[in-house]
C-alpha positions in Angstrom: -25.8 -29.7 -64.6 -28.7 -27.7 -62.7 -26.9 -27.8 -59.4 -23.8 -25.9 -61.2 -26.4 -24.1 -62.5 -28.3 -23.0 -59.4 -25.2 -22.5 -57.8 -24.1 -19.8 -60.9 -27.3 -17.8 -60.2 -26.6 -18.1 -56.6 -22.9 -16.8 -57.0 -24.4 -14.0 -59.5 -26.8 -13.1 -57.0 -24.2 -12.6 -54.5 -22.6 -10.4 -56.5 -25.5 -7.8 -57.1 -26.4 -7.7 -53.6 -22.9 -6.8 -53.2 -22.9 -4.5 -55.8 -26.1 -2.6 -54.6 -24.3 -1.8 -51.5 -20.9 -0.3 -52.9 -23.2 1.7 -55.2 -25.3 2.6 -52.2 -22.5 3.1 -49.7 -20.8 5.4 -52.6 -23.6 7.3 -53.3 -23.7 8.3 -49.6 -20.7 8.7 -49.2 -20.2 11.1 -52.0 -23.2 13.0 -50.8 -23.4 13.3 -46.7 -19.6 12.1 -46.1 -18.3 9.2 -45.0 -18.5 9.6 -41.4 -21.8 11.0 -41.3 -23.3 7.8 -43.3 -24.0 4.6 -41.4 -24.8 0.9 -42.6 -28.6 1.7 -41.9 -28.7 4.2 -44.6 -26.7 2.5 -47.1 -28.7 -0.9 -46.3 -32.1 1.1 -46.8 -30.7 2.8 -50.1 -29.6 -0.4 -51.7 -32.8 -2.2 -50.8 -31.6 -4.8 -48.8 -32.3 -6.4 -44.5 -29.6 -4.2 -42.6 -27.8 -7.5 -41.9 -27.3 -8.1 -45.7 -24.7 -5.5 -45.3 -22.6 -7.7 -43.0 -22.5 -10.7 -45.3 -20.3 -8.3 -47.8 -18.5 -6.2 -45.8 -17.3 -6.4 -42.2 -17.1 -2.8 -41.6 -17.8 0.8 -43.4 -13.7 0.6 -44.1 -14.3 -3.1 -45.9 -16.4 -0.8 -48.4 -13.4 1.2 -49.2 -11.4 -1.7 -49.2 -13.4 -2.7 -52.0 -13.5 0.5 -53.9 -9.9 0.2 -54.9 -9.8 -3.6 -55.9 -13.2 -3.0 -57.8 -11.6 -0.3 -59.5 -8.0 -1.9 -60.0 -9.5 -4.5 -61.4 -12.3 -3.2 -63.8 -9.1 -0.9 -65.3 -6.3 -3.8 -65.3 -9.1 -6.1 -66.8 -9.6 -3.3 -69.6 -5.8 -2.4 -70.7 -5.1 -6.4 -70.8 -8.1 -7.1 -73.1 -6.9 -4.2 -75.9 -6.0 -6.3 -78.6 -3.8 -5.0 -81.9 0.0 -4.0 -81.8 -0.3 -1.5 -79.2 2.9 -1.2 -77.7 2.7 -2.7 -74.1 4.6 0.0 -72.2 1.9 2.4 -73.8 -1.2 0.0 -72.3 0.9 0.8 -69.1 0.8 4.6 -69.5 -3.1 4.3 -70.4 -3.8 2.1 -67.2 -1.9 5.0 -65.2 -4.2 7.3 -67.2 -7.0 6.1 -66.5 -6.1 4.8 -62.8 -5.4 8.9 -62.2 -8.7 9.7 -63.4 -11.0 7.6 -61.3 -8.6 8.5 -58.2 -9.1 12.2 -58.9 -12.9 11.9 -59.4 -13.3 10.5 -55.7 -10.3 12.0 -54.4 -11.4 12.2 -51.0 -12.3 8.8 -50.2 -9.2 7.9 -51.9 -6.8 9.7 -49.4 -9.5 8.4 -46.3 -8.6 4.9 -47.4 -4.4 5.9 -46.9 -5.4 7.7 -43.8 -8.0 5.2 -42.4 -7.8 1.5 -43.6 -4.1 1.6 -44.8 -1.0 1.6 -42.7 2.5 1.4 -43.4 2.5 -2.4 -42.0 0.1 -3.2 -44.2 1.8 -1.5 -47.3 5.0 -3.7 -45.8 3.3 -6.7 -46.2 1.9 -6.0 -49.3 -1.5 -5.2 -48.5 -2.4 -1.7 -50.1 -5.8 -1.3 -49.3 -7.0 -2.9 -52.6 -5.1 -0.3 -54.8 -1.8 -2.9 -55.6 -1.6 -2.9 -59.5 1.8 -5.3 -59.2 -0.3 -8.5 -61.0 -1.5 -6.4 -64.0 1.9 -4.8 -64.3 3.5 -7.9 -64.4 1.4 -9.2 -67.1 2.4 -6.0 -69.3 6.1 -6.1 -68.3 6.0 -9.4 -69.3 4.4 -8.8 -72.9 6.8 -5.9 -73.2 9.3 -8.3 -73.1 8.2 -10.3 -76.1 7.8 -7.3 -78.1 11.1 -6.2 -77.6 10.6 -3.4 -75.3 12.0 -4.0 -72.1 15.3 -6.0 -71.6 13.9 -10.0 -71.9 16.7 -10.8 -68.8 15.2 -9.1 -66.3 12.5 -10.1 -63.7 9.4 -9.2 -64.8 7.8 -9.6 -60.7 10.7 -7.7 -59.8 9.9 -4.9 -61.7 5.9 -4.8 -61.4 6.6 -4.6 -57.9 9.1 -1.7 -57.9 6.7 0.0 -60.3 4.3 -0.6 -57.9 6.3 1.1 -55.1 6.4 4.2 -56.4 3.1 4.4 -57.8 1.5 3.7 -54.0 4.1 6.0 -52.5 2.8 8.5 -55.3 -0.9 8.1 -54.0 0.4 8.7 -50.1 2.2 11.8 -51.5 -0.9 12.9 -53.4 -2.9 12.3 -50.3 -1.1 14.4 -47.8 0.1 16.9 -50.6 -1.9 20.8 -49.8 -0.9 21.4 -53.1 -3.0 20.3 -56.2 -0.8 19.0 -59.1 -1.6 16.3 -61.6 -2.0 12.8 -60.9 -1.6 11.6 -64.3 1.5 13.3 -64.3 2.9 12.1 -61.7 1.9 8.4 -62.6 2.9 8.1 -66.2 6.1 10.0 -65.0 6.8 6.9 -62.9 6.5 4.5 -65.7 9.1 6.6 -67.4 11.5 7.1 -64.5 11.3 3.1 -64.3 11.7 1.8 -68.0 13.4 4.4 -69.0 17.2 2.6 -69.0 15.9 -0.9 -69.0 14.1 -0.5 -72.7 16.1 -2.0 -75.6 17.9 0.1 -77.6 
């Protein structure tokens, strides 16, 4: 019992250290840029040995990695927990919602992640830089299915991964677009353009 205890504390501790540093590395980044900030400086800010940083993340991209899994998942993790008889395809708008708004706040590390850390091989094989949303879509497809939303007799996976196709290829466009439009346009837009023709009638 205390070893799964000690080792709970250990895994929690892990998981502030790691913390401290995305905070840190953000913070910086925001402020000075991310290619004018180095480990040393986000290693000093979080409070932490300079090596610490290593143990987390195996480069300054790693950190950016993170950004969009951390934020993928704090989002997916909310939408699944609303309870009540909230339709499911309108969780699925909200998580675009709120997905466009954390994108558009840090905009510019979002589009050096696509430019950086991402490349179409790794799209291809299904690595997008931490910013897939496929598993949480599934999950919604799926309970749109029970509630009578979205034909029952079509692959739920199938669709969570189309959906997710056009949302990524929405983020590359927004990246290299001059032009500022909205995200959260854009993003709903694609829920629509997808469900729209597969919803029961």
């Amino acid at each position: 019992m205390s070893t799964d205890l000690n080792t709970s504390k250990r895994e929690q501790g892990k998981l502030a250290r790691k913390e401290r540093l995305y905070e840190a590395a953000l913070n910086l980044f925001r402020e000075q840029g991310y290619e004018a900030t180095t480990v040393d400086q986000i290693t000093r800010q979080a409070g932490l040995a300079k090596g610490t940083f290593f143990n987390y993340f195996p480069t300054k991209d790693a950190v950016l990695r993170y950004m969009g899994a951390r934020e993928v998942g704090r989002l997916g993790a909310a939408t699944l927990g609303v309870n009540g008889a909230s339709s499911s395809i309108g969780k699925l708008k909200r998580l675009m919602l709120a997905l466009a708004a954390s994108l558009e706040r840090d905009r510019e590390l979002i589009c050096l992640i696509f430019r950086r850390g991402v490349t179409v091989a790794d799209l291809m094989a299904g690595d997008a830089g931490g910013f897939s949303v496929q598993p949480t879509v599934s999950l919604l497809i799926r309970q749109a299915q029970r509630q009578g939303e979205i034909n029952p007799h079509l692959d739920p996976d199938t669709l969570a991964a189309a959906l997710d196709a056009l949302y990524l290829q929405q983020l590359i466009r927004w990246c290299e677009s001059d032009q500022q439009y909205s995200l959260a346009e854009r993003l709903t837009g694609i829920v629509d353009l997808l469900l729209t023709g597969i919803t029961v009638q």
